[in-house]
C-alpha positions as CSV (number, residue, x, y, z in Angstrom):
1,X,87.8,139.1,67.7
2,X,87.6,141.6,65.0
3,X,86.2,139.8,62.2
4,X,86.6,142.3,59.5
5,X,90.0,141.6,59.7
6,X,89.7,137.8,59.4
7,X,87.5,138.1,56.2
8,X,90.0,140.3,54.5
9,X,92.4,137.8,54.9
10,X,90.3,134.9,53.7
11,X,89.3,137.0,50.4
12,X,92.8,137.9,50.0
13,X,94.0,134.3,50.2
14,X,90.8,132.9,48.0
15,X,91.4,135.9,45.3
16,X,95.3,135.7,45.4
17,X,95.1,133.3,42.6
18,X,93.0,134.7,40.0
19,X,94.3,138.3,41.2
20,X,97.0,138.9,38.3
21,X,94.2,138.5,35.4
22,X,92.3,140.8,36.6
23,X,94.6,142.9,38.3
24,X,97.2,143.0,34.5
25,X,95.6,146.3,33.8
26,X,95.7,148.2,36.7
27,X,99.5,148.1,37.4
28,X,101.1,150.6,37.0
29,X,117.3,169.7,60.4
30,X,117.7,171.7,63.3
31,X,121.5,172.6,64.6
32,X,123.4,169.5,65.6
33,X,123.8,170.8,68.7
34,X,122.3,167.3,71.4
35,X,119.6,167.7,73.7
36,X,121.4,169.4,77.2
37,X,120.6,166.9,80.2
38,X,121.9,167.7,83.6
39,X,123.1,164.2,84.5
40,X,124.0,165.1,87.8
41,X,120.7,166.3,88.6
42,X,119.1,163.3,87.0
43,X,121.1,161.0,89.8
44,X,120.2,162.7,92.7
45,X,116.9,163.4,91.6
46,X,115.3,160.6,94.3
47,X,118.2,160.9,97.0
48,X,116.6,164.5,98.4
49,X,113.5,162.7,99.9
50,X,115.5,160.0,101.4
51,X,114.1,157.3,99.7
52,X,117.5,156.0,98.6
53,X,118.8,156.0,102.0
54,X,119.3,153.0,103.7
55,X,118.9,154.9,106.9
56,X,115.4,155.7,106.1
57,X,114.2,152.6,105.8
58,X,112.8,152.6,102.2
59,X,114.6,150.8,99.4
60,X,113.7,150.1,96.0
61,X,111.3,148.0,94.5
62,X,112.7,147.9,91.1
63,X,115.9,147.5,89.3
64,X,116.4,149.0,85.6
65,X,119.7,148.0,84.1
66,X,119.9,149.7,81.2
67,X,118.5,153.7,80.0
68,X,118.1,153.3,76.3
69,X,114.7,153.5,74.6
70,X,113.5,150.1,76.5
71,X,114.9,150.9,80.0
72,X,113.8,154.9,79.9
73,X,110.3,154.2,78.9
74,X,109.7,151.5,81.5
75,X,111.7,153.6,84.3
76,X,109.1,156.3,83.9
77,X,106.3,154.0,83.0
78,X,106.5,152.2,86.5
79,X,108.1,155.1,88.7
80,X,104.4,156.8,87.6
81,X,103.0,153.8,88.8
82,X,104.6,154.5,92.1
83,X,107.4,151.7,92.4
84,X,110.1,152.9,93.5
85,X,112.9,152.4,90.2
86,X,117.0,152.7,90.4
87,X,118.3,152.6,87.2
88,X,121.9,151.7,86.8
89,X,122.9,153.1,82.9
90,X,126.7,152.2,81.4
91,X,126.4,155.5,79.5
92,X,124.7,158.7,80.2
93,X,125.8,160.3,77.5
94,X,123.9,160.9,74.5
95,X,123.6,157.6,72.3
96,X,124.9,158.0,68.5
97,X,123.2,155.4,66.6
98,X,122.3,154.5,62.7
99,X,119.0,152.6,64.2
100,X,116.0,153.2,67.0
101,X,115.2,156.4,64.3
102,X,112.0,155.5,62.9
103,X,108.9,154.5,65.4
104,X,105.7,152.8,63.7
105,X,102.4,154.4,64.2
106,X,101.3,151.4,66.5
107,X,104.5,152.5,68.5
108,X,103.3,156.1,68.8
109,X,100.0,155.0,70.0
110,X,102.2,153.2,73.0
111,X,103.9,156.2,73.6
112,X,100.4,158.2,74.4
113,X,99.4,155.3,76.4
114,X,102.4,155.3,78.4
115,X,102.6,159.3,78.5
116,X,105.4,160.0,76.7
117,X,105.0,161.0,73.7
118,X,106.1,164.7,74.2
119,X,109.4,163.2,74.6
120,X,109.4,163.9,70.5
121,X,109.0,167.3,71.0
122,X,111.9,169.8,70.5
123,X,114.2,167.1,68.7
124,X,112.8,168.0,64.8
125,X,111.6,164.3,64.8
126,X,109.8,164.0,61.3
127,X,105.7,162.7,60.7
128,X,105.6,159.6,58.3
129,X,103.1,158.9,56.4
130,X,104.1,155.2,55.3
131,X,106.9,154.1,52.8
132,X,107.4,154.2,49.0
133,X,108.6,150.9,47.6
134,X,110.7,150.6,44.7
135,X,111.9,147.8,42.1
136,X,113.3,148.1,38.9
137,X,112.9,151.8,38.1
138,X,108.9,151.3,39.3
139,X,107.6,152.5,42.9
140,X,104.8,152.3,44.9
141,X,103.2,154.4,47.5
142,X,101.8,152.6,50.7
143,X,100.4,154.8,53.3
144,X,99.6,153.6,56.8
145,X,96.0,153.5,57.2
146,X,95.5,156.0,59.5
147,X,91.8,157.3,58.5
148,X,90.0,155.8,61.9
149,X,92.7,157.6,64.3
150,X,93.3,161.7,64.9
151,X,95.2,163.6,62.9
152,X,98.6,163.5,65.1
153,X,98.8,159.5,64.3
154,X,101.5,158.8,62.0
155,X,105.1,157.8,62.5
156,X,107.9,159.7,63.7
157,X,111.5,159.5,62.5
158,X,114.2,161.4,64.8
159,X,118.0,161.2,65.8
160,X,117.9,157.9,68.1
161,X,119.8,160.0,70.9
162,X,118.1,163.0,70.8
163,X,114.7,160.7,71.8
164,X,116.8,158.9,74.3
165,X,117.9,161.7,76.1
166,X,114.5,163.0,76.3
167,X,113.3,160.0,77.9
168,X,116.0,159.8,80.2
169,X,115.3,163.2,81.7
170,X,111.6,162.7,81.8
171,X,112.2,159.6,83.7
172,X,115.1,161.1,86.1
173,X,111.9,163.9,86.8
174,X,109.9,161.5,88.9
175,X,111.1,161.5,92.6
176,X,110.8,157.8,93.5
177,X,112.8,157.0,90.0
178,X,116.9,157.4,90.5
179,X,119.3,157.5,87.5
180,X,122.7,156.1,87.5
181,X,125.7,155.7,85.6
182,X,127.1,152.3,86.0
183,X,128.5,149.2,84.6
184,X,126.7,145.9,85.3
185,X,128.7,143.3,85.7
186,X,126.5,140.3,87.1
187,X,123.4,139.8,88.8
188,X,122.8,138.4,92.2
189,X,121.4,135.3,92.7
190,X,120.8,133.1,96.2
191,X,119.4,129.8,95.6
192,X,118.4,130.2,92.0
193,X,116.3,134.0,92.5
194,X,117.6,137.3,91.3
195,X,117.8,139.6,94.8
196,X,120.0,142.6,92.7
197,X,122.7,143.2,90.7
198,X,126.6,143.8,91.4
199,X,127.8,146.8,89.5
200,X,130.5,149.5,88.8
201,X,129.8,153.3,89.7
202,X,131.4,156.3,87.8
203,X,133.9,156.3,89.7
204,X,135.4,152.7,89.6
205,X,133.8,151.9,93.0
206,X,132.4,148.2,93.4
207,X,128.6,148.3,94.5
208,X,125.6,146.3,95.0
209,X,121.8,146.8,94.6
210,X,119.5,144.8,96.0
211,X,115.4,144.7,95.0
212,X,112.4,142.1,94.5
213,X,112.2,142.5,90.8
214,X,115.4,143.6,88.4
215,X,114.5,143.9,84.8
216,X,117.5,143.6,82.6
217,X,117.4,145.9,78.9
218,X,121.2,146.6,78.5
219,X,120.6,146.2,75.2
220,X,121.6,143.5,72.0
221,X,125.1,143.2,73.5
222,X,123.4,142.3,77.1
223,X,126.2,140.4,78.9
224,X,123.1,139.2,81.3
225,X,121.2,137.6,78.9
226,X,122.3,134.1,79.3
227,X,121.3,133.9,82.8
228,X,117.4,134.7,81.9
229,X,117.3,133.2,78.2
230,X,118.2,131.0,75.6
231,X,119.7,133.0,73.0
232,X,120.3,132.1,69.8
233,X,121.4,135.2,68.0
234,X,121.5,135.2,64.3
235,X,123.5,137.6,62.1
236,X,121.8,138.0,58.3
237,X,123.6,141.8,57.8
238,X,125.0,144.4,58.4
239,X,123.7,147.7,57.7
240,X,125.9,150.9,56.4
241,X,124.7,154.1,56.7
242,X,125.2,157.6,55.7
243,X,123.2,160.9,56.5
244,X,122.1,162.5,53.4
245,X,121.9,166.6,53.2
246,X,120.8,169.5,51.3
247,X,118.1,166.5,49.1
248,X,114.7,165.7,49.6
249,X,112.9,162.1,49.2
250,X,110.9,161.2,45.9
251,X,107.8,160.9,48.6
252,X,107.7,163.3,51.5
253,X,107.3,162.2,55.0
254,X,107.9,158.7,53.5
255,X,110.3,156.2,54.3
256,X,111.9,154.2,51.1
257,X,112.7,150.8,50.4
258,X,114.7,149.9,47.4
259,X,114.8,146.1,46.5
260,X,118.4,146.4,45.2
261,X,120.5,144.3,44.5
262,X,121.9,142.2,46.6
263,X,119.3,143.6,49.4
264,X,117.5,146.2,50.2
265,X,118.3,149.9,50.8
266,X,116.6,151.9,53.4
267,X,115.8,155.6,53.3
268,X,114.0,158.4,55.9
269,X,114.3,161.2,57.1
270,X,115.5,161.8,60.7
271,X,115.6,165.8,60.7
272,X,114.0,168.4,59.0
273,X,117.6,168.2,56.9
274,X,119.4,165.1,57.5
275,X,118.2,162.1,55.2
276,X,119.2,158.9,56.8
277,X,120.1,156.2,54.6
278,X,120.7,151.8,55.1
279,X,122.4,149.8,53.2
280,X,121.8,146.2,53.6
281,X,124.9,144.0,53.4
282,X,124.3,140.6,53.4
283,X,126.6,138.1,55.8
284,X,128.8,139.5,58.5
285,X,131.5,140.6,56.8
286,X,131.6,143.9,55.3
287,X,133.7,146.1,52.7
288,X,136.8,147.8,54.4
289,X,135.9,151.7,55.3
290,X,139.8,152.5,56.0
291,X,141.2,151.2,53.1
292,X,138.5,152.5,50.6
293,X,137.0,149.4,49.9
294,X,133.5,150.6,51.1
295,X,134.1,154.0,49.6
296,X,134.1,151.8,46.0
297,X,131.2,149.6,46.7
298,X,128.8,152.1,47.5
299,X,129.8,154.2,44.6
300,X,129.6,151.4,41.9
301,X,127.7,148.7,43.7
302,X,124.8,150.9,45.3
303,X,124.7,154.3,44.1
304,X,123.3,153.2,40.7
305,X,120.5,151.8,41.9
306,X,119.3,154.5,44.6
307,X,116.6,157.3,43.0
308,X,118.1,159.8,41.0
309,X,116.5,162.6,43.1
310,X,119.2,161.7,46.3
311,X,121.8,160.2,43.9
312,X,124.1,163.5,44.4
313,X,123.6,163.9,48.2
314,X,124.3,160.0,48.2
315,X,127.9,160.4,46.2
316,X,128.4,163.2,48.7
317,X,128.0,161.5,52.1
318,X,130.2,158.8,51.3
319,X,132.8,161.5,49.8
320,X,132.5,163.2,53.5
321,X,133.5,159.9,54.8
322,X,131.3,159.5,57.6
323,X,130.2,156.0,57.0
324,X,129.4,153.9,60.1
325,X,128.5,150.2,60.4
326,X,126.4,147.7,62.3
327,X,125.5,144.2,62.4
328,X,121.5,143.4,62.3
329,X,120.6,141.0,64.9
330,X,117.9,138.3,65.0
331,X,117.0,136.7,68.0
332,X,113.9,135.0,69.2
333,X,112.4,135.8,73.3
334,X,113.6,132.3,74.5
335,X,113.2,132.9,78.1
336,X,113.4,130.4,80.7
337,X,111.2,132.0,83.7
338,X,113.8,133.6,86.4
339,X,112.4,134.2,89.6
340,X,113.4,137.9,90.9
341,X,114.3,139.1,87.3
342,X,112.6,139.8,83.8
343,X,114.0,140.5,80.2
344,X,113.1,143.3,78.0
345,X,114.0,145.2,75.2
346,X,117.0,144.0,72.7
347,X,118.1,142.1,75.4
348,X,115.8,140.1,75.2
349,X,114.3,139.7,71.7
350,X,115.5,141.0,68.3
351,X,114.3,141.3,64.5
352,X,115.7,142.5,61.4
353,X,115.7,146.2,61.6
354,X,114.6,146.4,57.6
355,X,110.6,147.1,59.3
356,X,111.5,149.7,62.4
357,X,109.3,147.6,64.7
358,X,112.0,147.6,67.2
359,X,110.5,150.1,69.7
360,X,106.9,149.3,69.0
361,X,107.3,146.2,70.3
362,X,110.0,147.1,73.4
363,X,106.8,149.7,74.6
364,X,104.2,147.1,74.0
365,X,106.3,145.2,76.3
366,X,106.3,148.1,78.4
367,X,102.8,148.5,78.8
368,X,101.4,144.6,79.4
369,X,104.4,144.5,81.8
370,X,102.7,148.0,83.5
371,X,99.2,146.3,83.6
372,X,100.4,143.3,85.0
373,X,102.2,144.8,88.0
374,X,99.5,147.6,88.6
375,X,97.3,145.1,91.0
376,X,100.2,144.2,93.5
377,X,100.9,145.4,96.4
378,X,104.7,144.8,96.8
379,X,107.0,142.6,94.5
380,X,108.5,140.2,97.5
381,X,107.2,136.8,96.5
382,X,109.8,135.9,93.9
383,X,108.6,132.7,93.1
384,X,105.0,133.6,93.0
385,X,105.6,136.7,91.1
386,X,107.4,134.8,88.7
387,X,104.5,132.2,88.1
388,X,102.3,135.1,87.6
389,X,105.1,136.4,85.2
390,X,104.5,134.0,82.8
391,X,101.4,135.0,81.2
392,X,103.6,138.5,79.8
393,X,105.2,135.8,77.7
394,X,102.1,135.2,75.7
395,X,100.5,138.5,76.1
396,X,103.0,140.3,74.4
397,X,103.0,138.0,71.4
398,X,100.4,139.6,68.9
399,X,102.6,142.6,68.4
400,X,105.6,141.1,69.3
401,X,105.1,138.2,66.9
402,X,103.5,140.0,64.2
403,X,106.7,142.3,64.2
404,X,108.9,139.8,64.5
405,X,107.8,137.1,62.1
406,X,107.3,139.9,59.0
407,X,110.4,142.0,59.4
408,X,112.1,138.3,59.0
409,X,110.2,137.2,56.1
410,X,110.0,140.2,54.2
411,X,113.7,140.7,54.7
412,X,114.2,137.4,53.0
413,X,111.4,138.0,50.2
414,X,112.8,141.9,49.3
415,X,116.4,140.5,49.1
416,X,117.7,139.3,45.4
417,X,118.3,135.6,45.2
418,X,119.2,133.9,41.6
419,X,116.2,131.2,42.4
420,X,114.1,131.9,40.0
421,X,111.5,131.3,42.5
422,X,112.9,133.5,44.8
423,X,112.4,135.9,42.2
424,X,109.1,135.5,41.2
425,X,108.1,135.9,44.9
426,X,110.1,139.0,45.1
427,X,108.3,140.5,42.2
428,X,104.9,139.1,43.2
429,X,105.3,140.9,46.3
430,X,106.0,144.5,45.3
431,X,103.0,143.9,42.4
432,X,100.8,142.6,45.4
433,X,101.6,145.7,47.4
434,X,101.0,147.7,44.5
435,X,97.8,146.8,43.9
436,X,96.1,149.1,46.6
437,X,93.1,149.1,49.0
438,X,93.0,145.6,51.3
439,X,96.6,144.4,48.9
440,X,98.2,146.8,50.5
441,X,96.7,148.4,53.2
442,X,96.6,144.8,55.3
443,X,100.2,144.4,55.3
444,X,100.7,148.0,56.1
445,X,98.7,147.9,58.9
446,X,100.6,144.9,60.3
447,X,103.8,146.0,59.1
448,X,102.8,149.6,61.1
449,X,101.4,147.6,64.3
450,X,97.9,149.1,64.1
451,X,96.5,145.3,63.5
452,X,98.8,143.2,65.0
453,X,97.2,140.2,64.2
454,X,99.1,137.1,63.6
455,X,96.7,135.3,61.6
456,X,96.4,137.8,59.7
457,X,99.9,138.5,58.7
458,X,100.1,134.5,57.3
459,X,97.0,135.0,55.1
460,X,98.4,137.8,53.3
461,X,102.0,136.2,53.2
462,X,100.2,133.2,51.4
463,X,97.9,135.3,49.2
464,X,101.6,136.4,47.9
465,X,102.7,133.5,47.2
466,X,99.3,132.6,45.6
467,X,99.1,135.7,43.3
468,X,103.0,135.1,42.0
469,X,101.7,131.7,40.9
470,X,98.8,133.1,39.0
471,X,101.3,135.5,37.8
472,X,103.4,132.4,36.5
473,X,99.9,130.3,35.5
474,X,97.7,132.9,34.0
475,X,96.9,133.0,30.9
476,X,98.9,129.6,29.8
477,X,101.1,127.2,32.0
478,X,104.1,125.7,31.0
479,X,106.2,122.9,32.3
480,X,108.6,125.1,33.3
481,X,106.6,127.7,35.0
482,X,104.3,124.6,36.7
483,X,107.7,123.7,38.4
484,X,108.8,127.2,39.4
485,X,105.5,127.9,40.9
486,X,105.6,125.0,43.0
487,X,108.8,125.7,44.4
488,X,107.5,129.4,44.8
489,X,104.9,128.0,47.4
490,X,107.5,125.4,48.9
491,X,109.8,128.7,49.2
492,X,106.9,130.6,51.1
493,X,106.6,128.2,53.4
494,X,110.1,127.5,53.9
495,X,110.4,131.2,55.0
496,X,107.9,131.6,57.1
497,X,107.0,128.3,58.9
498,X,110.5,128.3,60.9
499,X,110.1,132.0,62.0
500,X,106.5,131.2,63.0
501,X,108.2,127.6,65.0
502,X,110.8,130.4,66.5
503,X,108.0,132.3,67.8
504,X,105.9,129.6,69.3
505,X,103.1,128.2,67.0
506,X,100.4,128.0,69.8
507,X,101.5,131.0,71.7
508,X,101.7,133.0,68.3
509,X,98.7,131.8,66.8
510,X,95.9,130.5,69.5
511,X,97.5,132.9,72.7
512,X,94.0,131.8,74.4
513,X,94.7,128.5,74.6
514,X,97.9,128.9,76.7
515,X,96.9,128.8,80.7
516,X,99.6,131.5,81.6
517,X,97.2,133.6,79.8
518,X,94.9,133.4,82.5
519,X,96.8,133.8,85.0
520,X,95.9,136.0,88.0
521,X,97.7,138.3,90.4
522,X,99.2,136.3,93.6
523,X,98.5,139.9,95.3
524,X,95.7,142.0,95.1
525,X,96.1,145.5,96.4
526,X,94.4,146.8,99.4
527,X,91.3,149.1,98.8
């Protein structure tokens, strides 16, 4: 264990309350034109060899449903490996998106170890730095803390499809990995183990697959879910967003947060001249964009609060009229073991979107899922295969978790509430942030998944809540403010404790003490 880390928390958390006395002074595009990918190439890619053939004898090992950023990445990562992948995709044509655009440095790093990261090359994806924070007319600059790795580590902020597509052909390269279009419409079970799927081809014909292991990423609208988990998908938003041109941000190579009112707005850049920009709408329901309705909120509602520097190029996207929707998603892994089958992806666990950490944890997935299959030999003993399984349930859970539990509670803490608490704990985090060095960098560096430390994350969260009640105590306490701060740190808790019960308290915080995490291989391979 890393103790630097640990005693940066602890000072953080002993120092949060006598922070704000000391602390009062010191405040202060390329063409449109989408990535060309010969699909038909990309499905017969494996069929020349015969190893599709049932005549020859071979067969697959592995069944992908889904080719988004999950099932492309893990199609390549374990055809390299030498398993032998189908992957059966609904759509093989390029994704249009408003989300998957912005990868955390910790997801990069993934990317390298899994080989992929010249899939960012030739689609103008865009370096970042870190994000600028702003509240009430003040902002802060938080850069990642990126001083201990080489100078190509930092973020990346692209067209979701452009990165997908890239995947997709890299993975549709490999000659024991076959790409498909298809719709899944069930899997295939014989006395309670996964032995395939039963899908649709292209052409409307019925079809099965059959293999050992099928891993299911079709996505957050994964009809297949229910079979493997126990979702429980929650709704807090919806996001609306726009593509900003011919403006550049405050803060190059930055992403922004706004904490507006109601909740926050999101901007980055996604080409060397498209801006992308979020709008978070609380609830499910949104303003109307056919009958204007949205046209008017965004103009009176949002635009006054966005910075005047992409204020015009705001008013003109939503006079183009290109405004798109989506609902933001929440839903904790909750899998129930499944012999002959795995979830991964959005399929199988989901966060607010307000962090980016979607990807960085779907290819830290990726790569514990690699590591654990490397020492088999073959993939035939369902049951034992899913015993061994297990232990990628906790080993995924320091970034996973880390991800997860902070793009939920800062979601909560950024957005406006008329608690007074709530507001004090709002503020106290954007002047926490903004005081620099370990106040900032710590979170970043969770927020980023460089350190994704659990533990961590809930000392900071506290030292928050700590500082805003120094903030409310220092120099002289009233009855008043006694009260408030008391509900601040019943607040705190109340936001984070469920999302950290959600996540598995033991498995989240003391991983080592779970036995899955010990679990060895039931095959070794041969030397």
């Amino acid at each position: 264990m890393d103790y630097k880390y640990i005693m940066e928390g602890i000072m953080a958390f002993v120092l949060g309350f006598v922070l704000f006395y000391f602390s009062r002074g010191k405040k202060k595009a390329t063409s449109s034109a989408s990535i060309d990918v010969d699909k038909e190439k990309m499905f017969i890619k494996a069929s020349e060899n015969g190893i599709w053939s049932s005549e020859s004898g071979g067969g697959t090992d592995i069944i992908i449903v889904g080719a988004g950023v999950a099932g492309s990445a893990l199609a390549y990562t374990l055809g390299k490996e030498g398993w032998r992948v189908q992957v059966i995709e609904r759509d093989l044509n390029e994704p249009d998106r408003i989300v998957g655009e912005l990868l955390q440095p910790g997801g990069y790093l993934k990317l390298i170890e899994l080989g992929l990261e010249d899939c960012l090359n030739e689609i103008d994806a865009q370096r970042v730095f870190g994000y600028a924070l702003y509240k009430d007319g003040k902002s802060a600059k938080l850069s990642y803390p990126l001083q201990s790795f080489s100078s190509d580590v930092a973020g990346r902020s692209f067209h979701n499809g452009r990165f997908i597509q890239r995947m997709r052909e890299k993975a549709a390269s490999l000659p024991n990995v076959r790409l498909e279009q298809g719709s899944v419409t069930s899997l295939i079970e014989e006395k309670g183990t996964i032995k395939g799927v039963q899908y649709k081809s292209k052409a409307g014909q019925e079809l099965t697959a059959h293999a050992p292991l099928t891993i299911v990423c079709d996505g957050c609208f994964s009809n297949l879910r229910r079979t493997l988990c126990h979702p429980k998908v929650d709704i807090p938003s919806c996001f609306v967003g726009l593509v900003l041109e011919n403006c550049q941000l405050p803060y190059a190579n930055h992403g922004h947060i706004i904490l507006a009112d109601p909740s926050p707005i999101l901007f980055y850049p996604i080409s060397s001249t498209e801006i992308r920009c979020l709008v978070d709408v609380p609830g499910q329901k949104v303003p109307s964009v056919s009958n204007g309705e949205m046209a008017h909120y965004l103009k009176t509602v949002v635009a006054p609060q966005v910075p005047a520097a992409v204020h015009e190029a705001f008013i003109s996207a939503i006079e183009k009229g290109n405004v798109r929707t989506m609902t933001n998603r929440s839903m904790p892994a909750s899998p129930h073991p499944t012999p002959g089958a795995l979830l991964m992806g959005d399929a199988f666990n989901m966060r607010h979107p307000l962090t980016g950490g979607g990807m960085t944890v779907a290819l830290s997935d990726i790569r514990v899922l690699r590591d654990l299959l490397r020492p088999l030999d073959d993939l035939k003993d369902a049951a034992a295969l899913s015993k061994y399984l297990e232990s990628f349930y906790t080993l995924r859970k320091p970034m996973a978790s880390t991800i997860n539990t902070l793009a939920g509670a800062l979601y909560k803490v950024f957005s406006a509430s008329p608690d007074p608490a709530r507001k004090e704990m709002r503020q106290a985090c954007f002047d926490y942030l903004s005081l620099g060095g370990v106040f900032s960098n710590g979170p970043i560096s969770l927020l980023s998944g460089l350190n994704p430390r659990p533990l961590i994350l809930v000392l900071h969260f506290f030292a928050v809540a700590i500082y805003g009640v120094g903030q409310l105590l220092l120099p002289f306490p009233s009855a008043n403010r006694v009260w408030i701060a008391a509900r601040l740190i019943s607040g705190a808790a109340g936001i984070i404790f469920p999302i950290i019960k959600a996540e598995g308290v033991r498995q989240m915080l003391f991983p080592v003490t779970v036995p899955a995490y010990y679990r060895a291989p039931p095959v070794h391979k041969q030397v």
